[in-house]
mmJSON file of the N, C-alpha and C atoms, coordinates in Angstrom:
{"data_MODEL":{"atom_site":{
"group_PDB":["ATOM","ATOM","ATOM","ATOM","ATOM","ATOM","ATOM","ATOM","ATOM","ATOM","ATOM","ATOM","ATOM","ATOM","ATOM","ATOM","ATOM","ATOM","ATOM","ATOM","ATOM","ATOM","ATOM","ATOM","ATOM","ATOM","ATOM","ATOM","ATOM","ATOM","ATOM","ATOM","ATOM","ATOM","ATOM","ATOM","ATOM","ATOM","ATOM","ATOM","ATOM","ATOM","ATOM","ATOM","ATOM","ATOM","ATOM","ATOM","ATOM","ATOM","ATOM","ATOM","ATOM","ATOM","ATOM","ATOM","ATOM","ATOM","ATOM","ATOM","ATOM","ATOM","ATOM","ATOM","ATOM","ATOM","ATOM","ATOM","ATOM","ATOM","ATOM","ATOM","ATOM","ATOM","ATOM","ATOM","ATOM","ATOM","ATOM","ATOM","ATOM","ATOM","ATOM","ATOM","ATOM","ATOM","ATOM","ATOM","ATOM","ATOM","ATOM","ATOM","ATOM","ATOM","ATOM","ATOM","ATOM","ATOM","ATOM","ATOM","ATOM","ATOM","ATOM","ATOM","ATOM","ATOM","ATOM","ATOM","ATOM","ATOM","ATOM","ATOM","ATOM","ATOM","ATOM","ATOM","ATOM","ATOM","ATOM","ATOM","ATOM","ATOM","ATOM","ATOM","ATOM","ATOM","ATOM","ATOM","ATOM","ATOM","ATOM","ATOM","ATOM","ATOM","ATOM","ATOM","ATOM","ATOM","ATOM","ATOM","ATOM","ATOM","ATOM","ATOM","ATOM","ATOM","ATOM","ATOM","ATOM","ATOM","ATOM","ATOM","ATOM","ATOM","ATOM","ATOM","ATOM","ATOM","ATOM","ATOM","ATOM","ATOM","ATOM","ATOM","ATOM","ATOM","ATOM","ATOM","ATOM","ATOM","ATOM","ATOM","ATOM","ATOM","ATOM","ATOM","ATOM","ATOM","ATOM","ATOM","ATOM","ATOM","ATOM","ATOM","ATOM","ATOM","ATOM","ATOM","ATOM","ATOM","ATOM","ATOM","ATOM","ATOM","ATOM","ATOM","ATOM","ATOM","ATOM","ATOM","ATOM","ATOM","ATOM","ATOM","ATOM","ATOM","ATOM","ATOM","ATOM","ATOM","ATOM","ATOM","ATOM","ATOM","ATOM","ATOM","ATOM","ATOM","ATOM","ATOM","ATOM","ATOM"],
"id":[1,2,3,4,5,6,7,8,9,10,11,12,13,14,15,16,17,18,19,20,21,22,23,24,25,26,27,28,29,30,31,32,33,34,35,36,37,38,39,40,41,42,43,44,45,46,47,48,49,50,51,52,53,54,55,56,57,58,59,60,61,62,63,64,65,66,67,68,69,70,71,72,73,74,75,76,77,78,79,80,81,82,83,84,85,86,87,88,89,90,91,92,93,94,95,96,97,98,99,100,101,102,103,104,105,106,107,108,109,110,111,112,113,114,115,116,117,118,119,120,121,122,123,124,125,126,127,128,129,130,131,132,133,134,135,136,137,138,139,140,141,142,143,144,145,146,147,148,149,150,151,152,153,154,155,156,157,158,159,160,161,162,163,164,165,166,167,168,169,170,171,172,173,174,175,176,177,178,179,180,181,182,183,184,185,186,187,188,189,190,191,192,193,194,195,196,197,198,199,200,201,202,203,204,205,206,207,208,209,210,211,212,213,214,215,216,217,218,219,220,221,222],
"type_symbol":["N","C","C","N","C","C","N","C","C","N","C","C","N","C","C","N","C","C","N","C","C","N","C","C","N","C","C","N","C","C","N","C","C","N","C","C","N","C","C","N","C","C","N","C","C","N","C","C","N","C","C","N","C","C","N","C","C","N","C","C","N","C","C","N","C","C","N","C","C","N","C","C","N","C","C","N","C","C","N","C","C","N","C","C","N","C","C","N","C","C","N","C","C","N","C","C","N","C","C","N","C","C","N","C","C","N","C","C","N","C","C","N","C","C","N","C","C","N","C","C","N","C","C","N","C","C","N","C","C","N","C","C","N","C","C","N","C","C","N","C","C","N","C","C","N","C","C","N","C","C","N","C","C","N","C","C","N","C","C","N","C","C","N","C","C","N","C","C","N","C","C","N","C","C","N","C","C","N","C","C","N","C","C","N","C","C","N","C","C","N","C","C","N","C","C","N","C","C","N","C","C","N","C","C","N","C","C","N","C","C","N","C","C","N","C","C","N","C","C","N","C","C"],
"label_atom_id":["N","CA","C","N","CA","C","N","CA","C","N","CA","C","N","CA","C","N","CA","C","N","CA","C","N","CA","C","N","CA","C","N","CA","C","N","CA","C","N","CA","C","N","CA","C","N","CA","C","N","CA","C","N","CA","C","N","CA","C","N","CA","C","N","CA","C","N","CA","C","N","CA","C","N","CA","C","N","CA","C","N","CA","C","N","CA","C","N","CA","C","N","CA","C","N","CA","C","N","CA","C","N","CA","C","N","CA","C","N","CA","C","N","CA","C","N","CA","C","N","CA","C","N","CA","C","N","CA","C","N","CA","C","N","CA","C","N","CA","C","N","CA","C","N","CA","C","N","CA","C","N","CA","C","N","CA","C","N","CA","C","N","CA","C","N","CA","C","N","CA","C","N","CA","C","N","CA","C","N","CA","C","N","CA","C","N","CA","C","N","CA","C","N","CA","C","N","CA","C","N","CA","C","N","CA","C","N","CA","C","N","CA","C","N","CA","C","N","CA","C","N","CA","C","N","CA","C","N","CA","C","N","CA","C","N","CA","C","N","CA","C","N","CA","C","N","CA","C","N","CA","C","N","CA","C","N","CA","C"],
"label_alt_id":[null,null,null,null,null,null,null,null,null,null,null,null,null,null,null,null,null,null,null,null,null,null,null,null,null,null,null,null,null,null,null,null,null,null,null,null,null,null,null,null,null,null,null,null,null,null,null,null,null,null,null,null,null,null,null,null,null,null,null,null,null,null,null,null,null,null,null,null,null,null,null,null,null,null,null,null,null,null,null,null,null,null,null,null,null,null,null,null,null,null,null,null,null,null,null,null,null,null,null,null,null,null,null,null,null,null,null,null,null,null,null,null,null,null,null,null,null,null,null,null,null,null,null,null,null,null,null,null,null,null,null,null,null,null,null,null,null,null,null,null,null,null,null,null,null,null,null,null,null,null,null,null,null,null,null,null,null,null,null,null,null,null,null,null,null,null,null,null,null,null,null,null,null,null,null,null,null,null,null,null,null,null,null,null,null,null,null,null,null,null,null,null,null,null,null,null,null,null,null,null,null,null,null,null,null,null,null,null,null,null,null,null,null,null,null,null,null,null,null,null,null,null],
"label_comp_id":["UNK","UNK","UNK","UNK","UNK","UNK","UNK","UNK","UNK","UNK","UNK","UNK","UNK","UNK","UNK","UNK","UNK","UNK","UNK","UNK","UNK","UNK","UNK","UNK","UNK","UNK","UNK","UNK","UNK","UNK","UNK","UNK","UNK","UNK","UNK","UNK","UNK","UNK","UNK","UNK","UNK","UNK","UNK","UNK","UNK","UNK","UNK","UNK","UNK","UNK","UNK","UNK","UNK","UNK","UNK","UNK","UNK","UNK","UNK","UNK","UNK","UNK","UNK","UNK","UNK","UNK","UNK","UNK","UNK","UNK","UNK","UNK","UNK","UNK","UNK","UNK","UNK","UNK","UNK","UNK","UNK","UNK","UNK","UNK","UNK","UNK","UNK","UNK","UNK","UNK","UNK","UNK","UNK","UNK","UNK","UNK","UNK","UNK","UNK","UNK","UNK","UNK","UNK","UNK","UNK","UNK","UNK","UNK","UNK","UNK","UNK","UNK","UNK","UNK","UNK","UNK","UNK","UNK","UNK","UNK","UNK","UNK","UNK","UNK","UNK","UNK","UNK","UNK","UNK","UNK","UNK","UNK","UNK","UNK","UNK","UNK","UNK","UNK","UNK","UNK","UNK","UNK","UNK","UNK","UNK","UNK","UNK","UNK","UNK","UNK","UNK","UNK","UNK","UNK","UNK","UNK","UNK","UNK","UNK","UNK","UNK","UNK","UNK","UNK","UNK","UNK","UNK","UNK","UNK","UNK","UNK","UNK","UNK","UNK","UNK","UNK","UNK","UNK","UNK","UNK","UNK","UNK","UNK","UNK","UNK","UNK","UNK","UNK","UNK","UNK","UNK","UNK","UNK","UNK","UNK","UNK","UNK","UNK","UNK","UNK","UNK","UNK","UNK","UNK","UNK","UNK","UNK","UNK","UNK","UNK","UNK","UNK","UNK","UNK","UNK","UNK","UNK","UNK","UNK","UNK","UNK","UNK"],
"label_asym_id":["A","A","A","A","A","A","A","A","A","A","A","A","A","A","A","A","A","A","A","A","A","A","A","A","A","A","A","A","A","A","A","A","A","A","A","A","A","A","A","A","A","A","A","A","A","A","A","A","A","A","A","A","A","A","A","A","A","A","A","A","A","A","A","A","A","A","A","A","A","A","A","A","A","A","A","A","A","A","A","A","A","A","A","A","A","A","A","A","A","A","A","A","A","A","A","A","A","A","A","A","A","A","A","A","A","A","A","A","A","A","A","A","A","A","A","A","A","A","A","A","A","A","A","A","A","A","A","A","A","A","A","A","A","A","A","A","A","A","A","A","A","A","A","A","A","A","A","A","A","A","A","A","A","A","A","A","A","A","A","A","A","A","A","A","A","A","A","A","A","A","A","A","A","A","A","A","A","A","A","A","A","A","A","A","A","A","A","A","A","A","A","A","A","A","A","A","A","A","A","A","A","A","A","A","A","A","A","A","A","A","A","A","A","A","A","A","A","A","A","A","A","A"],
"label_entity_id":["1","1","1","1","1","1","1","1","1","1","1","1","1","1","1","1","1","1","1","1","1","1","1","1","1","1","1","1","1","1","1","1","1","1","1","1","1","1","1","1","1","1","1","1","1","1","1","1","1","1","1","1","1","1","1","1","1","1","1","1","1","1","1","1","1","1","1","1","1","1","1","1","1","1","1","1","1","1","1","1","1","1","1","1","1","1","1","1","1","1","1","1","1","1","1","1","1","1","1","1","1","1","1","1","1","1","1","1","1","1","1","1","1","1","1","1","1","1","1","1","1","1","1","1","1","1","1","1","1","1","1","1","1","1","1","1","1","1","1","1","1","1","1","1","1","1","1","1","1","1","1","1","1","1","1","1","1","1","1","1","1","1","1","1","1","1","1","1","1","1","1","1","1","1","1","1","1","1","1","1","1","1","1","1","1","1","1","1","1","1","1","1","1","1","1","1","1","1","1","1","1","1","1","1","1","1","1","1","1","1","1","1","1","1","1","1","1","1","1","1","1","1"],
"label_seq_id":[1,1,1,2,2,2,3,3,3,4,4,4,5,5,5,6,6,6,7,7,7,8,8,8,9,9,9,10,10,10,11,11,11,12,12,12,13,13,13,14,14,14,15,15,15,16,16,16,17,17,17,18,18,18,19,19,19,20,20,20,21,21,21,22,22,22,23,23,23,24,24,24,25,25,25,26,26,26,27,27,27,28,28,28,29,29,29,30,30,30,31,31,31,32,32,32,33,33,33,34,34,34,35,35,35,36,36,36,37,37,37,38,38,38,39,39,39,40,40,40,41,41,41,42,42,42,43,43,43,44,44,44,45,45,45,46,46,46,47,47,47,48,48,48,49,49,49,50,50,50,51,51,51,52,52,52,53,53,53,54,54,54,55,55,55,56,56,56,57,57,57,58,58,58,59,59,59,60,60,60,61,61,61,62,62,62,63,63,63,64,64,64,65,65,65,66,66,66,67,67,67,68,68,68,69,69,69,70,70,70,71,71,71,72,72,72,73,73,73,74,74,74],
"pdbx_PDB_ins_code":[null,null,null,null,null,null,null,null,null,null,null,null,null,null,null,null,null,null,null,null,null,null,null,null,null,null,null,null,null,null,null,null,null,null,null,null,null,null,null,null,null,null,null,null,null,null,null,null,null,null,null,null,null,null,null,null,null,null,null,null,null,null,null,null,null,null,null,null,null,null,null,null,null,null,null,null,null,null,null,null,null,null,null,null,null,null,null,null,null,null,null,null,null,null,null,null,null,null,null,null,null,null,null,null,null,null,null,null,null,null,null,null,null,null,null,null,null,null,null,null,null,null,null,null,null,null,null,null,null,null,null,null,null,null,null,null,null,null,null,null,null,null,null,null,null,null,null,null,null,null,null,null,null,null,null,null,null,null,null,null,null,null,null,null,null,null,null,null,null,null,null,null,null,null,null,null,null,null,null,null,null,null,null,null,null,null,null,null,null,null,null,null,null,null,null,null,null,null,null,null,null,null,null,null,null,null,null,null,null,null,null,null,null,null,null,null,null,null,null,null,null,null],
"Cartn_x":[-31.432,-30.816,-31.657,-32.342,-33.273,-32.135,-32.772,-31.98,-32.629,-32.168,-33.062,-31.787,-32.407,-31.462,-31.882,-31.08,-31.744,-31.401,-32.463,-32.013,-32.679,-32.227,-32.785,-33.637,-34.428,-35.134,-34.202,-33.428,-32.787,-33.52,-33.315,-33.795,-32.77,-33.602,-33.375,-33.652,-33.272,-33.864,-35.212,-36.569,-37.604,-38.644,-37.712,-38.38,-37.573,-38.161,-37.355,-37.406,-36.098,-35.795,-35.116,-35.058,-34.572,-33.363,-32.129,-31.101,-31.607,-31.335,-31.987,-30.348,-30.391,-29.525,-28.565,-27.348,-26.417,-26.186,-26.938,-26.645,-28.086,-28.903,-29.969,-29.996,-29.565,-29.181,-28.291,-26.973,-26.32,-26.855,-27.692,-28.355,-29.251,-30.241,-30.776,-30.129,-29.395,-28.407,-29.103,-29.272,-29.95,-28.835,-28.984,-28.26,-28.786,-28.027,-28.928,-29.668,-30.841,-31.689,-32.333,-32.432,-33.396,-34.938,-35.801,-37.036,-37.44,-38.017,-38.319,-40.021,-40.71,-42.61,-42.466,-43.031,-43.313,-44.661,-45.329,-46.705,-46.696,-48.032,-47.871,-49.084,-49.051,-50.297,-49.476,-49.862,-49.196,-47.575,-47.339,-46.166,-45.206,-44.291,-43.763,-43.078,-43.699,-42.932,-42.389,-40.944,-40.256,-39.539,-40.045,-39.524,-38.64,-38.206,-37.9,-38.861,-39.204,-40.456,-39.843,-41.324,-41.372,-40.784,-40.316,-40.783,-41.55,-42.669,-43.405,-43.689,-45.201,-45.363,-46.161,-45.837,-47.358,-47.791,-48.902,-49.149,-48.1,-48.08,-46.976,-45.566,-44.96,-44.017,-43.533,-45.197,-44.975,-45.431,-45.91,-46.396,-44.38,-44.399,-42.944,-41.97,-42.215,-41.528,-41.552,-43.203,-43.658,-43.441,-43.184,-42.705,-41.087,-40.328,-39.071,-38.629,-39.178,-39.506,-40.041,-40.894,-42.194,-40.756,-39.977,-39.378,-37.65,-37.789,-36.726,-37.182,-38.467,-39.01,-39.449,-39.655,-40.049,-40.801,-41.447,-42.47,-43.584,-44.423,-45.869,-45.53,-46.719,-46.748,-47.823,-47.116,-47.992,-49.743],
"Cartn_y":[-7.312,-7.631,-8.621,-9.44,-10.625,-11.61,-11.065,-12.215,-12.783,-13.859,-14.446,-14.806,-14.372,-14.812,-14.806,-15.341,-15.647,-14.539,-13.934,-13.06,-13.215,-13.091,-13.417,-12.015,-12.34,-11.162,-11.51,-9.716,-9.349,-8.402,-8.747,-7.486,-6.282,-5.149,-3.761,-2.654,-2.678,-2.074,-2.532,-2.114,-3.307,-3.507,-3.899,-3.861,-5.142,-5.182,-6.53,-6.241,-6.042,-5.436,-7.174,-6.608,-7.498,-6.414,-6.57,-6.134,-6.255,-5.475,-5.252,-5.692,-6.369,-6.946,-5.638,-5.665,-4.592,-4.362,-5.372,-5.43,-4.226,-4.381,-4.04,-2.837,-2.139,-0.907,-0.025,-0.433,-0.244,0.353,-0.757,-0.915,0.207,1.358,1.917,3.033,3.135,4.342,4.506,3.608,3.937,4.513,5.469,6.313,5.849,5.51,5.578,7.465,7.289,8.227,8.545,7.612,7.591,7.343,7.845,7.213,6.023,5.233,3.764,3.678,3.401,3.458,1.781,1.308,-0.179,-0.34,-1.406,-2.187,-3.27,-3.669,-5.465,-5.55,-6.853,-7.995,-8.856,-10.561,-11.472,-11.427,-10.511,-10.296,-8.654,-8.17,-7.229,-6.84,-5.012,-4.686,-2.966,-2.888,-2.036,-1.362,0.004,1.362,2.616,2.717,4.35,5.224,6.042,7.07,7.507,7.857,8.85,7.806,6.643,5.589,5.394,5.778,5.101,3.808,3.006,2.001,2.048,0.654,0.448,-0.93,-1.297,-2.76,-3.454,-2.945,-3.761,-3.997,-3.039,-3.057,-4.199,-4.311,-5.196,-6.608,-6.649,-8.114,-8.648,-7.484,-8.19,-8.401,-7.973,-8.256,-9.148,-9.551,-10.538,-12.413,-12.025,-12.92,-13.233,-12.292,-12.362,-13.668,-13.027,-13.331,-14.979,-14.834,-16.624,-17.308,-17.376,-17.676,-18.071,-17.585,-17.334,-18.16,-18.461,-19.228,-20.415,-20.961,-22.374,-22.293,-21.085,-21.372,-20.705,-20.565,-19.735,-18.165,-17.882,-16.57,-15.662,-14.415,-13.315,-13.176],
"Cartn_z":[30.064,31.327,32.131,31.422,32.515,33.013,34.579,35.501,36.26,36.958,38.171,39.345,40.642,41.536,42.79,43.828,45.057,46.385,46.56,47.858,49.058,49.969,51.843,52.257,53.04,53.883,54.953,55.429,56.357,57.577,58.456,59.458,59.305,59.334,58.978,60.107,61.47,62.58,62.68,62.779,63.579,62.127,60.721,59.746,58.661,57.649,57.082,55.379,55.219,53.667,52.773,51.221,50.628,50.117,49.239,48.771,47.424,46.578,44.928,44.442,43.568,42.346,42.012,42.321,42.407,40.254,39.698,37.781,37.762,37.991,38.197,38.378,39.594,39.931,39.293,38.62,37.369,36.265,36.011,34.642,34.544,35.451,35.58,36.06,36.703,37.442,38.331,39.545,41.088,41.722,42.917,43.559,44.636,46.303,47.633,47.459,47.735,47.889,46.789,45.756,44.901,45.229,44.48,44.979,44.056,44.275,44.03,44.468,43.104,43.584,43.502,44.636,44.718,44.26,43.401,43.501,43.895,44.575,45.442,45.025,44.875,45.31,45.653,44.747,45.102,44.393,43.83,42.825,43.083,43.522,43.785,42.377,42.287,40.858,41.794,41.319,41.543,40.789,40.632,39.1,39.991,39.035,39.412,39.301,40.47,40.361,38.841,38.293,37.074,35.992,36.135,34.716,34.22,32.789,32.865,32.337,32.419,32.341,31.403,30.096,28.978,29.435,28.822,28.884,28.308,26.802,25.913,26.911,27.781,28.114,29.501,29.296,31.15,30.389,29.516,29.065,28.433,27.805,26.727,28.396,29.221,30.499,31.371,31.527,32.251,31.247,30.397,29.668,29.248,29.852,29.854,31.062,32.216,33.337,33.132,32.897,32.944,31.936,31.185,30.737,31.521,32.311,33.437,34.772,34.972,35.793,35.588,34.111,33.603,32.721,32.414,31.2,30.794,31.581,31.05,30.069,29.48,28.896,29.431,29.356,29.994,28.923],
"occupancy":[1.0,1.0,1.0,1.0,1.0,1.0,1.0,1.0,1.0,1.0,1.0,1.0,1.0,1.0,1.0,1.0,1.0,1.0,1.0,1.0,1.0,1.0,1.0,1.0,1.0,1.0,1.0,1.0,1.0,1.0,1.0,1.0,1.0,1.0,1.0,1.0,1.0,1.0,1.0,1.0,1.0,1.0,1.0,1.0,1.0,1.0,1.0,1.0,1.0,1.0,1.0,1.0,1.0,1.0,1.0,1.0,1.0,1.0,1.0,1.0,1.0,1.0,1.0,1.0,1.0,1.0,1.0,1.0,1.0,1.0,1.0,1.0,1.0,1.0,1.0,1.0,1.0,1.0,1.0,1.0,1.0,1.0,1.0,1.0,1.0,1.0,1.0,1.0,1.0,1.0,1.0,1.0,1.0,1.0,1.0,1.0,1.0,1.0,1.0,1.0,1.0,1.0,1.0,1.0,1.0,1.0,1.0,1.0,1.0,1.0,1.0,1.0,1.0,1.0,1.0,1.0,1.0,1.0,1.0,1.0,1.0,1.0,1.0,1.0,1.0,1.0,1.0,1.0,1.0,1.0,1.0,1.0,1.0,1.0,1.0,1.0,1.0,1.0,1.0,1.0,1.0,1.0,1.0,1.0,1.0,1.0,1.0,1.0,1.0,1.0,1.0,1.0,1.0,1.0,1.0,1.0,1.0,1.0,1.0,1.0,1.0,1.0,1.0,1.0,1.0,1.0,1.0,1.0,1.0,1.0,1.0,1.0,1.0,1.0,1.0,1.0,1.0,1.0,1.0,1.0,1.0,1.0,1.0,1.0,1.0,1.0,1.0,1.0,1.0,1.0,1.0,1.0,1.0,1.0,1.0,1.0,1.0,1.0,1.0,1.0,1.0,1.0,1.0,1.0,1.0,1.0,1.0,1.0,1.0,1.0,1.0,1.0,1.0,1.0,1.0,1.0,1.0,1.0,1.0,1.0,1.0,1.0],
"B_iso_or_equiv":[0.0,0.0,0.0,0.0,0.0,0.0,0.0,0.0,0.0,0.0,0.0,0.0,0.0,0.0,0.0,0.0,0.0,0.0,0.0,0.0,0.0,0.0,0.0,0.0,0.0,0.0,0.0,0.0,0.0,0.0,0.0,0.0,0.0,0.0,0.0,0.0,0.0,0.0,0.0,0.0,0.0,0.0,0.0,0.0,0.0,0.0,0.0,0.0,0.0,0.0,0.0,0.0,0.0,0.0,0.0,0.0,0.0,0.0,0.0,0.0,0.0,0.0,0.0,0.0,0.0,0.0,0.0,0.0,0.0,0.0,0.0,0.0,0.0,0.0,0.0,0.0,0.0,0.0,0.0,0.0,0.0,0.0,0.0,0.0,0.0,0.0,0.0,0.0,0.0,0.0,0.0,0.0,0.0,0.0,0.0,0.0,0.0,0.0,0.0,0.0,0.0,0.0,0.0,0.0,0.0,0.0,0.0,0.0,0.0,0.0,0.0,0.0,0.0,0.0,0.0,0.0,0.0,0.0,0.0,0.0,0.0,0.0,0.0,0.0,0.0,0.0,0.0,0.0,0.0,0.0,0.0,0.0,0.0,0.0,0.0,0.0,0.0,0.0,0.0,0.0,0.0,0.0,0.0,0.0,0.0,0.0,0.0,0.0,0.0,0.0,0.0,0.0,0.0,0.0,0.0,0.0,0.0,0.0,0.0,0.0,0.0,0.0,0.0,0.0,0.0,0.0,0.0,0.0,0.0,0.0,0.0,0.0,0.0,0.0,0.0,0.0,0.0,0.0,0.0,0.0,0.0,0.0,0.0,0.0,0.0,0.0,0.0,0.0,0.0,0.0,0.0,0.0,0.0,0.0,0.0,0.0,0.0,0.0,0.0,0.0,0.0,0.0,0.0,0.0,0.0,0.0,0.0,0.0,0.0,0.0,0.0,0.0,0.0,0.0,0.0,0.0,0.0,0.0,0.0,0.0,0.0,0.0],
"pdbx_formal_charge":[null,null,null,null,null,null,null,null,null,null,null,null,null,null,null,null,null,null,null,null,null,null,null,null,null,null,null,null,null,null,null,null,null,null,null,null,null,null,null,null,null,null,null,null,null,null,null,null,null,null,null,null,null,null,null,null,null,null,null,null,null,null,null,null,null,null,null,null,null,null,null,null,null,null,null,null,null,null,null,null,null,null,null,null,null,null,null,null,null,null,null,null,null,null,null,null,null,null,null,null,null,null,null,null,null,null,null,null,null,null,null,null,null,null,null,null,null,null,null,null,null,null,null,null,null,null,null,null,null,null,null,null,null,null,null,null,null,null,null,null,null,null,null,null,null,null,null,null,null,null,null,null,null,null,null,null,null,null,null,null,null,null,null,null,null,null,null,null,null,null,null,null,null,null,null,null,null,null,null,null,null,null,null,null,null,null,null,null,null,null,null,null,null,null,null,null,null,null,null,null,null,null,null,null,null,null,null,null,null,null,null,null,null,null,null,null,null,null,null,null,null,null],
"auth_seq_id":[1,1,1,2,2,2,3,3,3,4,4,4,5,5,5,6,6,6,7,7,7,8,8,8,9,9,9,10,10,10,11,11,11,12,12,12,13,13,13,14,14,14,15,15,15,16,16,16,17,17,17,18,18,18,19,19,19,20,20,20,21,21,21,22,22,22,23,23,23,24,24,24,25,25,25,26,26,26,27,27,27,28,28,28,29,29,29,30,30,30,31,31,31,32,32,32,33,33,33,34,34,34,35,35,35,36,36,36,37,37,37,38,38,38,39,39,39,40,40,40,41,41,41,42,42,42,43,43,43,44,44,44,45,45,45,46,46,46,47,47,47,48,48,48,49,49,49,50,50,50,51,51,51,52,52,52,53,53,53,54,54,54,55,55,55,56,56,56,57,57,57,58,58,58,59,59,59,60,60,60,61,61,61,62,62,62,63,63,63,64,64,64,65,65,65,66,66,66,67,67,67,68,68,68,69,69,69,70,70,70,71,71,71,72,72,72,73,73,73,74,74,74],
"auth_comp_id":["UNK","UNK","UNK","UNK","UNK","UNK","UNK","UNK","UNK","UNK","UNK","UNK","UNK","UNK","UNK","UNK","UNK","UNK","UNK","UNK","UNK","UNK","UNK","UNK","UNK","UNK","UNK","UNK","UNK","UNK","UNK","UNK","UNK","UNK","UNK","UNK","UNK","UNK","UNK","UNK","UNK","UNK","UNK","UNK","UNK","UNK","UNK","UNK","UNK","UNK","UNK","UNK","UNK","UNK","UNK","UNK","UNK","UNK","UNK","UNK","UNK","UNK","UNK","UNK","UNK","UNK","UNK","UNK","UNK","UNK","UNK","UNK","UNK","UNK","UNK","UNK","UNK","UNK","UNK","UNK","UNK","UNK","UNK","UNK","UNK","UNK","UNK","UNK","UNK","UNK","UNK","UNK","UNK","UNK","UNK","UNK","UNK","UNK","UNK","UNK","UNK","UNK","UNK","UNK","UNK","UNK","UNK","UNK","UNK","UNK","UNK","UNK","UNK","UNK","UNK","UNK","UNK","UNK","UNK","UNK","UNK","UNK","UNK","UNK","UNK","UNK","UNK","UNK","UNK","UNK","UNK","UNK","UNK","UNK","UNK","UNK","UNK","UNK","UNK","UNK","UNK","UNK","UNK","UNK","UNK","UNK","UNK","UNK","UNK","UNK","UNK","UNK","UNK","UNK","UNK","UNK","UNK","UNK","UNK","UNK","UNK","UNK","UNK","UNK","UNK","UNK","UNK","UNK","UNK","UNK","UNK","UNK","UNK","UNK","UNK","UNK","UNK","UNK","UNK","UNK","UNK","UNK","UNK","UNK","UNK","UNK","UNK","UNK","UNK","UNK","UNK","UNK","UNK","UNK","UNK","UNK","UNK","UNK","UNK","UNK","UNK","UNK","UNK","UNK","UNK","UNK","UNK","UNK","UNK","UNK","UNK","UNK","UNK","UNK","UNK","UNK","UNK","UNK","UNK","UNK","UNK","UNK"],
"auth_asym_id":["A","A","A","A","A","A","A","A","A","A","A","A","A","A","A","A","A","A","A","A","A","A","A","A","A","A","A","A","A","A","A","A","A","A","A","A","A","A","A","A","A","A","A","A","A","A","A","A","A","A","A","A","A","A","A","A","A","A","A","A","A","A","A","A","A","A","A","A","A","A","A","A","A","A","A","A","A","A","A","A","A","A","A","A","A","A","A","A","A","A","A","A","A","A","A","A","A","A","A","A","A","A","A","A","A","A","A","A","A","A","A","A","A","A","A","A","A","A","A","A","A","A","A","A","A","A","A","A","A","A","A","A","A","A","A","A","A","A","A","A","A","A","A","A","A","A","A","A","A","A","A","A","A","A","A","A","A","A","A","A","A","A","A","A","A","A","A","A","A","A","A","A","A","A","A","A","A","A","A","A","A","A","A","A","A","A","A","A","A","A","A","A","A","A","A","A","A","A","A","A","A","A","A","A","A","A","A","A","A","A","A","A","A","A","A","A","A","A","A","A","A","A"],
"auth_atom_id":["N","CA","C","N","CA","C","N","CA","C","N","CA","C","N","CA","C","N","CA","C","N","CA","C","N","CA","C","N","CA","C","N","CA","C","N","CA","C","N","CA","C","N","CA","C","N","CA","C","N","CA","C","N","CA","C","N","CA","C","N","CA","C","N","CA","C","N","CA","C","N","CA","C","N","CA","C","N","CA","C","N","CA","C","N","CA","C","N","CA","C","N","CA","C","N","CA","C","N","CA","C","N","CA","C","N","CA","C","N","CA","C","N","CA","C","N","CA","C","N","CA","C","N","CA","C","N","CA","C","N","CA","C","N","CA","C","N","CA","C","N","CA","C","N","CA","C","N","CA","C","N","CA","C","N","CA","C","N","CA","C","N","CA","C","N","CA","C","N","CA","C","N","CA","C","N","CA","C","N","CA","C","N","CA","C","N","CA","C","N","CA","C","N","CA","C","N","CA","C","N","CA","C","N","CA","C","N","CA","C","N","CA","C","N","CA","C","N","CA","C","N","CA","C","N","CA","C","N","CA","C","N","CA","C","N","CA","C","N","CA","C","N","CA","C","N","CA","C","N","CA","C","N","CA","C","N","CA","C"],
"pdbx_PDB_model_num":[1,1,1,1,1,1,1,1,1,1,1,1,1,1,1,1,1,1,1,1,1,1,1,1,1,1,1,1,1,1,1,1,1,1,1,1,1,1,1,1,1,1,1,1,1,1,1,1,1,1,1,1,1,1,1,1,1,1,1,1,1,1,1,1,1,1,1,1,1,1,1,1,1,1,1,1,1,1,1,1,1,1,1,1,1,1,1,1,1,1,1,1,1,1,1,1,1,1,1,1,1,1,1,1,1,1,1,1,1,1,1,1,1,1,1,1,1,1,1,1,1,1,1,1,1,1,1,1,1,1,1,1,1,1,1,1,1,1,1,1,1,1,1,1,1,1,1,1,1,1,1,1,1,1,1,1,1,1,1,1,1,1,1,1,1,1,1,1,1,1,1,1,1,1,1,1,1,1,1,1,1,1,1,1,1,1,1,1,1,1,1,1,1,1,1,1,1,1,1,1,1,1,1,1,1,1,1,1,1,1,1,1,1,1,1,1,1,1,1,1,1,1]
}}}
């Protein structure tokens, strides 16, 4: 399911959300009131609590991605 697409920061009462890819949410079976564990640095990654994560799984990902953006490899 690699996609790329363009979304706006909205104000959200005195806070500022983005809208998650309605294929995306599907694709995983998100429910409103799911929990969702965010990680940040310069790059935002967003799971369903209790997914877990391998290296292998985020490299074969981060390269789905760099491929979707112009080019580099993880």
């Amino acid at each position: 399911m690699p996609a790329k697409t363009t979304r706006k920061l909205v104000k959200v009462g005195g806070s500022k959300a983005v809208a998650l890819p309605p294929d995306w949410l599907r694709a995983l079976k998100l429910e409103l009131g799911d929990v969702l564990e965010v990680f940040y640095d310069s790059v935002v990654l967003i799971k369903p609590k209790g997914m877990k994560l391998s290296t292998e799984f985020l490299k074969r990902e981060l390269d789905i991605l760099a491929e979707l953006e112009g080019g580099w490899k993880a």
